[in-house]
N, C-alpha and C positions, 0 to 999 in steps of 0.2 A: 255847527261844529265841522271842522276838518278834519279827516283819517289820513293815516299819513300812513303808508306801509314801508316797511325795511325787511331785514331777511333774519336779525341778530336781536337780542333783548338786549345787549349792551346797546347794539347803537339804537336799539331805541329809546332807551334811558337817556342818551346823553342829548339828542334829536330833542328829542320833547322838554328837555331843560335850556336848551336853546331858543325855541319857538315861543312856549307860553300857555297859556290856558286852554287858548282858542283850539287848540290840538290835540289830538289821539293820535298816539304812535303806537303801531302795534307791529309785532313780527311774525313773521310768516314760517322763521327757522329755517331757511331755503327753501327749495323746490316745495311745492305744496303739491305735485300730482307728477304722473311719469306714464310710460307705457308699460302695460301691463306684462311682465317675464314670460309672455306665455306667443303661441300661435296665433298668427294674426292681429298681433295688435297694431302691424303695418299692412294694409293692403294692395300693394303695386295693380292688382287689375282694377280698383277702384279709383283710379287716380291718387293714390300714393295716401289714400283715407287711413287718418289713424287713430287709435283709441285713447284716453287718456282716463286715467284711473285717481281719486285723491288718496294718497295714502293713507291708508287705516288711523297711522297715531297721528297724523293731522286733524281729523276730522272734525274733533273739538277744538281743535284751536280755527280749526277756519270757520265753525259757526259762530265762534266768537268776531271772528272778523266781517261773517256775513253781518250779524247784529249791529255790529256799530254801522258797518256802510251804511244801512238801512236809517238809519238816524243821522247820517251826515249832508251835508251838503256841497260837500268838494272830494274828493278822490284823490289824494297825491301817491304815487307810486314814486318812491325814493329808493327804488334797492340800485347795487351797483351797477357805476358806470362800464359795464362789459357787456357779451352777447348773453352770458349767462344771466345778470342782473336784467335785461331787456327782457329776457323768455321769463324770468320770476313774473315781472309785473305783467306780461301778457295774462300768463298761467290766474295770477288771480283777477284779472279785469273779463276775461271769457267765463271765469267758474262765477262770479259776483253777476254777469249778466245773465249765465243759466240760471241761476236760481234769484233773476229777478230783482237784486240785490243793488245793482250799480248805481250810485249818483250819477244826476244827470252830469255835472260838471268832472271832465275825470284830466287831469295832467299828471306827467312824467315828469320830475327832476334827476338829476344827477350831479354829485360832487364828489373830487378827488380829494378831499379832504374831510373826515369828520371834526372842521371847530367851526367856531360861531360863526366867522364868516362868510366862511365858506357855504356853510346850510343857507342863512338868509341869503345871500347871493344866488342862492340857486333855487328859492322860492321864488324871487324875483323873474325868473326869468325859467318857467316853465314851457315844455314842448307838447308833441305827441309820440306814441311811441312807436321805435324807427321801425319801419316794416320791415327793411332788407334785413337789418339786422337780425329778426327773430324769423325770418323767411330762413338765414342761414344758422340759425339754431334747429330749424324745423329739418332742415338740408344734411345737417350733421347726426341730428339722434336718426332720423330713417335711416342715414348709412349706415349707420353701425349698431344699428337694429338688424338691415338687414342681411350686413356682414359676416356678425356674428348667430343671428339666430339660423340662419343656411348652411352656413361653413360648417357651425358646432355639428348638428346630426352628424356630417358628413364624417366627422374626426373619429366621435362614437361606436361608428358601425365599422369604418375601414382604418382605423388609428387606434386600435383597443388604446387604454390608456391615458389616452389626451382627454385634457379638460374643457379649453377650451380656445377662440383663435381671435384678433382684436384688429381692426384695421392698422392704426397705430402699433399698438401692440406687438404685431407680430412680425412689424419692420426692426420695431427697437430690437427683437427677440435676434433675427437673423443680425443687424447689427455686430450685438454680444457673438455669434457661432460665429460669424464672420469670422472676427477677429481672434477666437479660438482657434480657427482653422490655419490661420495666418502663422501663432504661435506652433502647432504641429508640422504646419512645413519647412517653418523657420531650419536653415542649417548654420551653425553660429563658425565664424572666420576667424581665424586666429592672429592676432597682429601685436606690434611690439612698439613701446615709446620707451625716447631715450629721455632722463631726467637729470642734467647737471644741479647739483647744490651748491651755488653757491653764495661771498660773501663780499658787501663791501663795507668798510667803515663799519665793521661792528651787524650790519645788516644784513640777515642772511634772504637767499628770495633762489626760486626757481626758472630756470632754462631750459628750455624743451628743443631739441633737435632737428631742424626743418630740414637740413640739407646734407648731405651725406657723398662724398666721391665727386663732388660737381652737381651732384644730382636733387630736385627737390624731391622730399619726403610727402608722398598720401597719406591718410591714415591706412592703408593696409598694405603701406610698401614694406615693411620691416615683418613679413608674414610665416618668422619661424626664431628658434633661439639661434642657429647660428648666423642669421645675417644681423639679429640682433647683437648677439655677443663684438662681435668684427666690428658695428658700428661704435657699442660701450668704449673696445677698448679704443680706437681708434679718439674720442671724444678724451680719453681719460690720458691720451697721450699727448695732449696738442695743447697750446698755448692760444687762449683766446682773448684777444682784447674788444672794445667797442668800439664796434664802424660807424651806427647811425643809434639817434635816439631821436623818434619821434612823438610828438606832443598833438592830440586833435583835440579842441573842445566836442561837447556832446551838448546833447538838450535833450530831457526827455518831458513831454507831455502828461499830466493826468489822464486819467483814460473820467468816461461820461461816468452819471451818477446809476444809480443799479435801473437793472429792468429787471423783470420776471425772472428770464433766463439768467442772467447774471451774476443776480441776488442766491438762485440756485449753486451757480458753481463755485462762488466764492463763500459761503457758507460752506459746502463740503470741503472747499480743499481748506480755511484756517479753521472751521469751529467741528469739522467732522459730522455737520448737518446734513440727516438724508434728505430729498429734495420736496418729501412729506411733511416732516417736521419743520424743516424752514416756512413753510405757506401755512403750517396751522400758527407758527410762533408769530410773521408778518401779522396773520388776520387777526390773531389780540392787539397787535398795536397798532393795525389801520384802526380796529373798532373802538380804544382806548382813547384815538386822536392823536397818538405820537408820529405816524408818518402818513403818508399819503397812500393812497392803493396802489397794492401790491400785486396787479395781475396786468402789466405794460409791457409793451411792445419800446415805449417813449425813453428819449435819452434825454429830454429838454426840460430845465427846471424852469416853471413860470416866473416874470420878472420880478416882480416881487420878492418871491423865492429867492432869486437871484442876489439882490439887494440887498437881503438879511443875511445871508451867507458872506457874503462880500462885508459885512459891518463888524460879522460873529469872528470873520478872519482878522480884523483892524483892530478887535477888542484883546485878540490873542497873541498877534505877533504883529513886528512893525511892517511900514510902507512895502518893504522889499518882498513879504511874502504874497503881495496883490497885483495883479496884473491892469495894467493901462484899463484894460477895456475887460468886461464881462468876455467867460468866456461861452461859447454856441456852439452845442452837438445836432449834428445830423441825425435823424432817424433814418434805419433800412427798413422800417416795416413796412410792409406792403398793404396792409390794410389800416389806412390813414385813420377809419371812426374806432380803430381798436387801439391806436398809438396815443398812448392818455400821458402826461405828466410822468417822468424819472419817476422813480422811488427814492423820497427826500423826508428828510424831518419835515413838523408843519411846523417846530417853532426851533431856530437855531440857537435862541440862548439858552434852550434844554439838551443839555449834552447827553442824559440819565436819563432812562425812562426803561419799566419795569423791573425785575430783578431775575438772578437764575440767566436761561437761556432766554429769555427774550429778550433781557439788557444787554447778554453781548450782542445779538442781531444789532440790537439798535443802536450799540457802541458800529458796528461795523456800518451798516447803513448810512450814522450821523457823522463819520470819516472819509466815506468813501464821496459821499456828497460834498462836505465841505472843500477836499483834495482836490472837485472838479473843477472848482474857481480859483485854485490860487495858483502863485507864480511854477512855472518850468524850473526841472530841479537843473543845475549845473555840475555835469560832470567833464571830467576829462582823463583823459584816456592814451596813455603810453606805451608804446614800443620799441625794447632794445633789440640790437640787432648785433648779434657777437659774431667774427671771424677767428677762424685758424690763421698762422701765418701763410699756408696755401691759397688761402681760399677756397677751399675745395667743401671745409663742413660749417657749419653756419649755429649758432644758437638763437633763440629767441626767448624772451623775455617781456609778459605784459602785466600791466596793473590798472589799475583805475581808482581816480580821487573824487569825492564828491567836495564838489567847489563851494556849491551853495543847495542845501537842501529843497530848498522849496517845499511842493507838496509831500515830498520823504518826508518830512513832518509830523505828517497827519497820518502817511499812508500810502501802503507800496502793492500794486496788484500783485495777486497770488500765480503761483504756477502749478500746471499738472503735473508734469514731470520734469525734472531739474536733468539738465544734461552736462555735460565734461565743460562745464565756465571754471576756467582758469583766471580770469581777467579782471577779478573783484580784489584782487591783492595789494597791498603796497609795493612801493618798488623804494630802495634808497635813491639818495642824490648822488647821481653818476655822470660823468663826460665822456665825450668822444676821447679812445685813449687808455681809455683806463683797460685796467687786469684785473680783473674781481679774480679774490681768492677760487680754488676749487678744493670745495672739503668730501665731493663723493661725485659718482656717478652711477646713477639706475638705470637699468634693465627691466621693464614692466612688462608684463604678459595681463595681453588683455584679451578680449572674446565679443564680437560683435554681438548684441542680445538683440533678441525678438520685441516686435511694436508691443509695449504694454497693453496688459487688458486695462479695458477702461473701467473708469473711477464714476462715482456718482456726477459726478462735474462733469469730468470731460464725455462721457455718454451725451449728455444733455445738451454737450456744446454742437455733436456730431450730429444732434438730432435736427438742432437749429440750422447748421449747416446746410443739411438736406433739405430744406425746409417742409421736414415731416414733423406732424402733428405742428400742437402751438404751444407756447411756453407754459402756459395755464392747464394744461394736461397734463405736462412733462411727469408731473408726481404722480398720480393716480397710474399712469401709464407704466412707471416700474415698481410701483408698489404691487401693482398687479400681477406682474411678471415674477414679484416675489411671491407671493402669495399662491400661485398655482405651483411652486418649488419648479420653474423653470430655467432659474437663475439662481444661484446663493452668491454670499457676499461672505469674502476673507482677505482681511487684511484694508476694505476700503473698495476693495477690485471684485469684479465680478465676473463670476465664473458660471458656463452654460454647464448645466446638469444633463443629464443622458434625454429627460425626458424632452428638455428645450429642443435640443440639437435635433434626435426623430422626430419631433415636430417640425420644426424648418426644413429637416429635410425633404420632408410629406409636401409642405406648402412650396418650395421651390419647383418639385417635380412636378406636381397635380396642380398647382393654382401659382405659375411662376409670376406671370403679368399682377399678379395682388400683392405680390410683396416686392415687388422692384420699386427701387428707391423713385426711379422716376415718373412710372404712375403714381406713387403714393404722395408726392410732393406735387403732381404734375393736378391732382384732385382738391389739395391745399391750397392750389391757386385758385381756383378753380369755385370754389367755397370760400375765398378771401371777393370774389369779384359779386357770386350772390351781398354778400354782406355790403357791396359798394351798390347795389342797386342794379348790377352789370350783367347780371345772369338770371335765367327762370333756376328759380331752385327744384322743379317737378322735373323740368327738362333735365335737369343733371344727373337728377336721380333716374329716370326714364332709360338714359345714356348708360348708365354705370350698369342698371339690370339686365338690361337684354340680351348684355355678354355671360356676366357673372350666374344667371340660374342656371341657364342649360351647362355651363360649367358645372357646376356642382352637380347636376341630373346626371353628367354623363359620369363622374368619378361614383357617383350613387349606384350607378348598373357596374359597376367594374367586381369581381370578385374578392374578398378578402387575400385569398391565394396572389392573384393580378398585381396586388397595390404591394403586399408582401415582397414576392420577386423584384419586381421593378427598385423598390425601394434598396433590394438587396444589392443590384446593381450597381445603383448612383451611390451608395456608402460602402462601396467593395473596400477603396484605399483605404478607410477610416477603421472600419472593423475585423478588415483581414492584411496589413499591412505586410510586408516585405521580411521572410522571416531571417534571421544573421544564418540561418546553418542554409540558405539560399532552397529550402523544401518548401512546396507548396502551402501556403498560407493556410487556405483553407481545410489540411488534411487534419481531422480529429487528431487529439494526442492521445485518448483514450484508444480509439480502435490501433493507433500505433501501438501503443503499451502491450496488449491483448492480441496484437497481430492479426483483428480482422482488416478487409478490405473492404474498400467501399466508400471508407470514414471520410465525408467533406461534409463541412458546415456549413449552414446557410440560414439566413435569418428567418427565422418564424415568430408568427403574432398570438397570442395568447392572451386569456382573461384580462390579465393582471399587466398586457405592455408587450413589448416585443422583448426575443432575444434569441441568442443563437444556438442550435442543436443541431446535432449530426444527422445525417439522410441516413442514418442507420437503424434508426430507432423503429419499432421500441425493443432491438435487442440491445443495441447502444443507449443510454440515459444520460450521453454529456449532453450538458448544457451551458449555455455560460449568459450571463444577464448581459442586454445590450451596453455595451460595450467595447470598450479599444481595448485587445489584448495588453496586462499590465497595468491596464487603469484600476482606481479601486472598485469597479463595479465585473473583473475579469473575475467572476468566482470559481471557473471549471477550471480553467487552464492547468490550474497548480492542486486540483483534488488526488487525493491517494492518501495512502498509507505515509506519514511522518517520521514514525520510530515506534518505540515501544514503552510504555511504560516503567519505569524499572522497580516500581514499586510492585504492581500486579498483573505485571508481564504482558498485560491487554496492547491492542495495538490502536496506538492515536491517530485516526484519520479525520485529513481534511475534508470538508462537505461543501456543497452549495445547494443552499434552499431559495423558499421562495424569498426569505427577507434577506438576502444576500448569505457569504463567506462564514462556516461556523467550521469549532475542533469535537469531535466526538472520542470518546476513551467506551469501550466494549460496546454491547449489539443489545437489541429490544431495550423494553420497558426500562430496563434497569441502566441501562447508558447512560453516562452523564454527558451534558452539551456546552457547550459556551460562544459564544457569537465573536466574531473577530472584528474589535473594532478598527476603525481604518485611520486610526494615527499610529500603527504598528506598521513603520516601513520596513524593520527588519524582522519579520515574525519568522520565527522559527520551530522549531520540539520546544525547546527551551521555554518560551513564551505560550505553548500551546497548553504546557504542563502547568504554568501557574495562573491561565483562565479556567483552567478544570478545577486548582485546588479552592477558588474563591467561594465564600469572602475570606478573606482575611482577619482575624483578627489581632487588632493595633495593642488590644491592652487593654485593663480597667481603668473608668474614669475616673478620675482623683476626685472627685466628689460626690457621687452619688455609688462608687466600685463596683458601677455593671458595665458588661461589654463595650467595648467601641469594634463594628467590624466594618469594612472597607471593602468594597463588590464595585459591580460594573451591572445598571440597571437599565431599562428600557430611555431612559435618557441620558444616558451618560455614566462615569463614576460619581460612587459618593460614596459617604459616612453615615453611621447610621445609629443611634445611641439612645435606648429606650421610650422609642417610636420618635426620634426626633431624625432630623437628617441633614446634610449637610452636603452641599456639591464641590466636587475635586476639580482638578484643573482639564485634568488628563488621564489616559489610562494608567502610564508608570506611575502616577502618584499613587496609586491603589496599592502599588506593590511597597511603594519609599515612603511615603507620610509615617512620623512619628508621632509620639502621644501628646507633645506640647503643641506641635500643629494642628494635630485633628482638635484638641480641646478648643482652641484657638476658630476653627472652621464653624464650628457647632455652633459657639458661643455668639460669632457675628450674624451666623441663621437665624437663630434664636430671637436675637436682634432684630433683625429685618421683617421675623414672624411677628412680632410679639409678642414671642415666647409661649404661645398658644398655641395644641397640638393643631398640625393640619392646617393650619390659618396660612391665606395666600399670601403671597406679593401685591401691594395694589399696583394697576396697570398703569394708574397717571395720579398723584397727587396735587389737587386744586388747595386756593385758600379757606376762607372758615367761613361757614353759614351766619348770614347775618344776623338771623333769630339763634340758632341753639349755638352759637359761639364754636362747634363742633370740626374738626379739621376735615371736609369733604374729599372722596376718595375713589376713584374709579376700584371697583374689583369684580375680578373674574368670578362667576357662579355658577355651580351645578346644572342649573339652568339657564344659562345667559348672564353676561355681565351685567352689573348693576352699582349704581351711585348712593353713597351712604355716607352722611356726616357723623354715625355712633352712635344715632336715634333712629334714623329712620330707611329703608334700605328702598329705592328704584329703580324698576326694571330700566336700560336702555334699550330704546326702542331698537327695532330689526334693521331700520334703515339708516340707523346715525353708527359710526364707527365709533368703539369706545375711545380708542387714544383721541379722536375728535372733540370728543365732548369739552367744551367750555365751560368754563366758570358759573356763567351765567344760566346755560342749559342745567346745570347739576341742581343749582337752585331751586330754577324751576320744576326739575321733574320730582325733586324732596319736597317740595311744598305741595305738589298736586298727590304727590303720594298722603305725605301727612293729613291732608282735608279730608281723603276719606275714611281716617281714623285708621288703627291698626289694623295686619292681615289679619283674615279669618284664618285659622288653622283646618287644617281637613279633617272632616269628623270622621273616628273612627265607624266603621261597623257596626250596626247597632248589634246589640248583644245576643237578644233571640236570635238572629239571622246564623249566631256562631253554635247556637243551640240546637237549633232543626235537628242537624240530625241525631242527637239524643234522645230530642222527644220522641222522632219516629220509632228508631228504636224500644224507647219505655211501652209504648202503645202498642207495636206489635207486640211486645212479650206480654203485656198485659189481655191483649185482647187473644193469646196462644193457653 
């Protein structure tokens, strides 16, 4: 018998239906062991000796795997063709020879494709496994074992508040502040364009103003209304006819078929894929056998590949959409054993595969590949050129025609950000000569804007750029970054939080050299050349320690006070900015108010994070959470007294507590509170008054004629209707929602519940159990999430993410639940135990 190991139950299903009898496929479910989260499981004075730990819920599955090795006679290690598939099959060919386990005969496969011929293909022609390769797996978990296990204390003790710091990680993180910082200094320019309307033959088409007095136009020569105005009228007075019209053909090229990276940013910018979701949607339809793997560096489709594509394009459209010759993309990757095969269908007369989001993925994937082979699309591209009779002011006028589609066909790459293109228009058939009508003239006032924050995409492209981290990270690297709330996301864009930004800024000041773009990318090579066989990977690590501990030793002795000040310094501009009444920034507004002296703010660190207090304290009590004055996390700035009630004459003040900006109406106990949520940009009494009066209530429900009230609760607003509840959009909707809307709100809850009190949202819905026909369901539990098809419910384990969980995983962990028959319930207390002390009692009086 042969064992065959893979990482997925899917691909082992499909693996073992390929092969034949002679076979055991079994899954390992990825990694089967890791380094233990604790002290020392790296040890640098031991020659870089490290521990390795099987994970708890593997443990049965890998006696299972020891079981059969033991019975086998061949070993095949099939998991993927990456560094990470490499370290799987090391991981179980080291635990299989501790425990004595290993056949003698053991080989390595790998295929970028799960179909048939691809497996037998790649049974044919077995290796051993690449040393360099799992040398720079071994190269990469030390470093960022022991990047983060070092760094974090250091964050703890002198960073109250931070969680925690990631090699990667915390490049992306500055990345994001970066470009915050960019938008803060941003000063936006004010400039003007002139816009003729007009007409010829019935066709009306726009002219835009190049030249002015003789003069050519920048974009910020027109840098106010009156040189704008002068220019209008001067345009609106003149007689322009056509000097020149010129005609350029264009070609534009397909871009290659997806990688890694690519597949990332074109998912986010058309299908609004985080770059999480995209690689779990990929890994069902590598494992399904609809495309090829999904964790490349490669732009090159294999010839075949090529072939089929070039036939799927003959089968669809005629000769002209096919180019003479295949076409051949270059790869940039640098680490050539990582550059595997595009990201391609494995069969191009399957245009469909899956349903939901994975069908569009793979509508996108099975376009974007097909687009790479066929003809150049043909455009062309016009420019008029209008005079005054002076010649002094000049119009211009462009358009563009697509001649011949080509791969526009199929498919047109996406953009991040769409800028001032004029040039996609038609234009009428015009000669030199002619007077096109004028039916108006514009005056546009425009405003230079700030570099966008970046988008899921374009982060990802910036990161590639840098050549930080590697595209197979990319996800885990900002999902993490979400997850410690060091970044939120609105709108698609991502915005650094207070906690991010302190953070980077600690790590710029105290550990600069670890997050410069060019050590971090200068160590990716560096760990690209281990992988090539080019480097000791002890020695890199050797290299990288010797600087980095006493770094953190010495930031270790520094005082809390020390890292505070210093810190307070390097964020003076950010947290005490330049005030309009030209007074010192930093002077308290409270000890102004109250006329003490002394009041200057300065940052202080605290339990719960930093933020800023007066050097007055504690007869002074401002404070104001770390923060940009005016930001929504400025809670002191704006505290006092509001107005007055006019109902009970109490006086309404603003507050700032520890969980941010709240309104108070009278004093002690009996004071009533409300938290000021932060989509109130114009909060005022007026609005202070009607957080005090909530909830509200909307009215009796038309069917059951109990309450409907409308509050603002620890996550938001909502609805609330005989224990049922219902979420609002916003805060003013709490104050505007009507009775047929809120009925309307409840109703689709209800929905979504089950109409079950309490009953959650599931986090991810899978398809049906193949035994109890049952719809399988990830959902959130009291205890941990867990997987239930409406028979049987399973824990997921600690170390599988729930949105990860697969198909296949759900099954299995509802079947191992099922075998062992239903849960035990917890037995109550036995009942004497609740009696004691009665009896004692009876006995003493008896015995009195």
């Amino acid at each position: 018998m042969q064992l065959v190991i893979v990482e997925s139950p899917a691909k082992a299903k499909t693996i073992e239906k390929y092969l034949g009898k002679d076979f055991k496929v079994l899954a390992s479910y990825g990694h089967v062991r890791d380094l233990p989260p604790k002290d020392g499981s790296v040890r640098p004075d031991e020659d870089f000796a490290m521990d390795w730990e099987l994970y708890r819920d593997k443990q049965k599955r890998f006696k299972e795997i020891s079981d059969a090795a033991k019975q086998a006679d061949r070993l095949v290690l099939a998991t993927d063709p990456d560094r990470e598939g490499e370290a799987i099959s090391w991981h179980v060919r080291e635990l299989l020879a501790k425990r004595k386990a290993l056949p003698e005969k053991v080989d390595r496969v790998t295929f970028n494709a799960i179909t048939k011929q691809a497996v037998t293909d790649a049974m044919k022609a077995p290796r051993e496994l690449d040393q360099p390769l799992i040398d720079a797996y071994l190269a990469r978990r030390a470093l960022d074992y022991l990047y983060g296990f070092t760094l974090s204390p250091v964050l703890w003790r002198r960073l109250p508040g931070a969680k925690s710091a990631g090699r990667v990680q915390s490049v992306a993180l500055r990345i994001i502040v970066d470009r915050e910082i960019e938008i803060e200094h941003f000063k936006a320019d004010e400039y003007w364009s002139i816009i003729a309307k007009l007409e010829q033959d019935g066709t009306e088409f726009d002219a835009r103003l190049v030249k002015f007095d003789g003069k050519k136009l920048d974009k910020l020569t027109l840098g106010d209304e009156g040189s704008a105005k002068a220019a209008q009228k001067a345009v609106q007075d003149a007689r322009f006819t056509i000097e020149d019209i010129e005609t350029k053909p264009l070609k534009r090229n397909p871009a290659p078929p997806f990688t890694t990276s690519t597949l990332q940013q074109e998912a986010a910018r058309k299908l609004g894929f985080s770059a999480s979701h995209t690689m779990r949607l990929a890994q069902s339809l590598y494992e399904a056998g609809a495309i090829t793997y999904m964790r490349t560096d490669g732009v090159q489709m294999d010839g075949s590949a090529i072939d089929a594509c070039r036939k799927a394009i003959a089968d669809r459209y005629d000769a002209y959409y096919i180019p003479d010759k295949p076409r051949f993309y270059s790869s940039k990757a640098k680490n050539a054993q990582e550059a595997h095969e595009a990201i391609r269908p494995t069969d191009f007369k399957r245009d469909r595969a899956g349903s939901g989001d994975e069908g569009k993925l793979y509508d996108l994937i099975f376009k974007r590949a097909m687009a790479s082979q066929m003809a150049a699309a043909q455009l062309e591209r016009t420019t008029v050129t209008l005079r005054d009779g002076t010649g002094q002011h000049e119009l211009r006028a462009t358009g563009q025609v697509v001649k011949f589609p080509g791969f526009f066909a199929v498919y047109q790459e996406g953009r991040d950000d769409s800028g001032d293109d004029d040039e996609d228009g038609l234009l009428p058939n015009m000669s030199k000569g002619d007077a096109p009508a004028k039916k108006a003239v514009e005056a546009n006032q425009h405003f230079t804007q700030p570099p966008p924050r970046y988008s899921e995409a374009s982060l990802v492209k910036k990161l590639e750029e840098l050549g930080i981290g590697r595209p197979s990270t990319y996800a885990s690297t900002i999902q993490t970054l979400r997850d410690r709330n060091y970044v939120r996301m609105e709108k698609n864009r991502f915005f650094a939080e207070e906690s991010g930004r302190l953070l980077t800024a600690f790590l710029e000041r105290f550990f600069e050299r670890y997050v410069a773009f060019e050590f971090t990318a200068g160590m990716e090579d560096e760990l690209d050349e281990v992988s090539a066989g080019e480097e000791e990977w002890k020695a890199l690590l050797a290299e990288f320690w010797k600087d980095f501990k006493p770094k953190t030793e010495e930031i270790m002795e520094k005082k809390p006070s020390e890292v505070t000040e210093v810190l307070d310094d390097f964020l003076s501009d950010y947290l005490f900015p330049e005030r309009a009444d030209g007074k010192d920034p930093r002077h308290c507004p409270l000890c102004e108010t109250e006329g003490r002296e002394g009041g200057r703010l300065a940052l202080r660190g605290g339990r719960f994070g930093a933020f800023v207090a007066c050097a007055n304290y504690p007869e002074c009590k401002f404070t104001r959470q770390f923060a940009k004055p005016g930001s929504e996390g400025d809670g002191g700035a704006n505290d006092g007294v509001m107005g007055e009630d006019p109902e009970t004459g109490l006086p309404v003040e603003r507050k700032t507590g520890r969980f941010g900006p709240y309104v108070q109406l009278g004093e002690g106990k009996d004071a009533k509170r409300a938290s000021i949520p932060k989509d109130l940009d114009d909060f005022d009494l007026e609005w202070a008054l009607k957080l005090l009066s909530l909830p509200r209530i909307v009215g009796a429900h038309p069917e059951t004629g109990k309450e409907i009230e409308a509050a603002i609760g620890r996550y938001g607003p909502y609805l609330r209707h005989d224990g049922k509840y219902g979420k609002l959009q916003n805060t003013r909707e709490v104050f505007e929602v009507g009775m047929n809307r809120a009925v309307d709100i409840l109703a689709q809850a209800a929905n979504r519940k089950g109409g079950g009190r309490g009953k959650a949202e599931p986090i991810k819905t899978l398809g049906e159990h193949p035994t109890s026909g049952g719809e399988m369901k990830v959902m959130p539990g009291r205890y941990g999430p867990y997987v239930t098809d409406g028979a049987t419910n399973a824990t997921i384990p600690k170390d599988m993410k729930p949105e990860d969980v697969t198909e296949a995983q759900a099954i299995e962990l509802i079947d191992a639940r099922a075998a062992k028959g239903p849960a035990k319930k917890k037995r109550k207390a036995p009942a004497k135990k609740k009696a004691a002390p009665k009896k004692k009692a009876a006995a003493k009086k008896k015995a009195d």
